[in-house]
C-alpha positions, 0 to 999 in steps of 0.5 A: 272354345278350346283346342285340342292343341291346348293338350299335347299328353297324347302326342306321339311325335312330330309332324316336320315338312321341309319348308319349315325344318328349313325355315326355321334353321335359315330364319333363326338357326334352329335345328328341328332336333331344338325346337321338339326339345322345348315339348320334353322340358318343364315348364312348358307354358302352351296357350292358345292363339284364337286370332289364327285358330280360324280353320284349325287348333293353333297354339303357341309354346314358351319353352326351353332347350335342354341348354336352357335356350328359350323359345317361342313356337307356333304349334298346331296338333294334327290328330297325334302329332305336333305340327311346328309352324314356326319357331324363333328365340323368344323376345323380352317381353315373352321371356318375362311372361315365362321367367314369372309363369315359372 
């Protein structure tokens, strides 16, 4: 099955709470104005995450920040907004799957 996550071209923005705006700046000192950076930079490797994807499209983001900080997002798509779950810098071995998917 593929989820409409998988395809963020007609995205018009994002979708924030104050949960995870602050989740994310507390647990890993990441502003939301860095994490929504990750979407604007090539290359973006998005793949979806069947075993969270029960109830709604859930997707991860291997990315980077305009200062070329890599992340790890989780992601889903609500109608045409993204929707960050949760963001963190991404760990060795995701670096790598990124460094040799670009």
């Amino acid at each position: 099955m593929e989820f409409e996550c998988l395809d963020i071209e007609n995205t018009v923005g994002f979708e924030w709470d104050d949960g995870n705006i602050s989740k994310n700046e507390k647990k890993h000192h990441l502003k939301w104005q860095l994490i929504e950076e990750v979407f604007f930079n090539a290359p973006l490797l998005i793949l979806e995450d069947p075993k969270h994807s029960d109830t709604e499209c859930r997707c991860f983001a291997l990315g980077k920040t305009d200062d070329d900080s890599k992340l790890f997002i989780v992601f889903t798509k609500r109608v045409d907004k993204i929707r960050v779950i949760s963001a963190r810098p991404m760990n060795k071995k995701e670096r790598l799957a990124y460094e040799n998917y670009s």
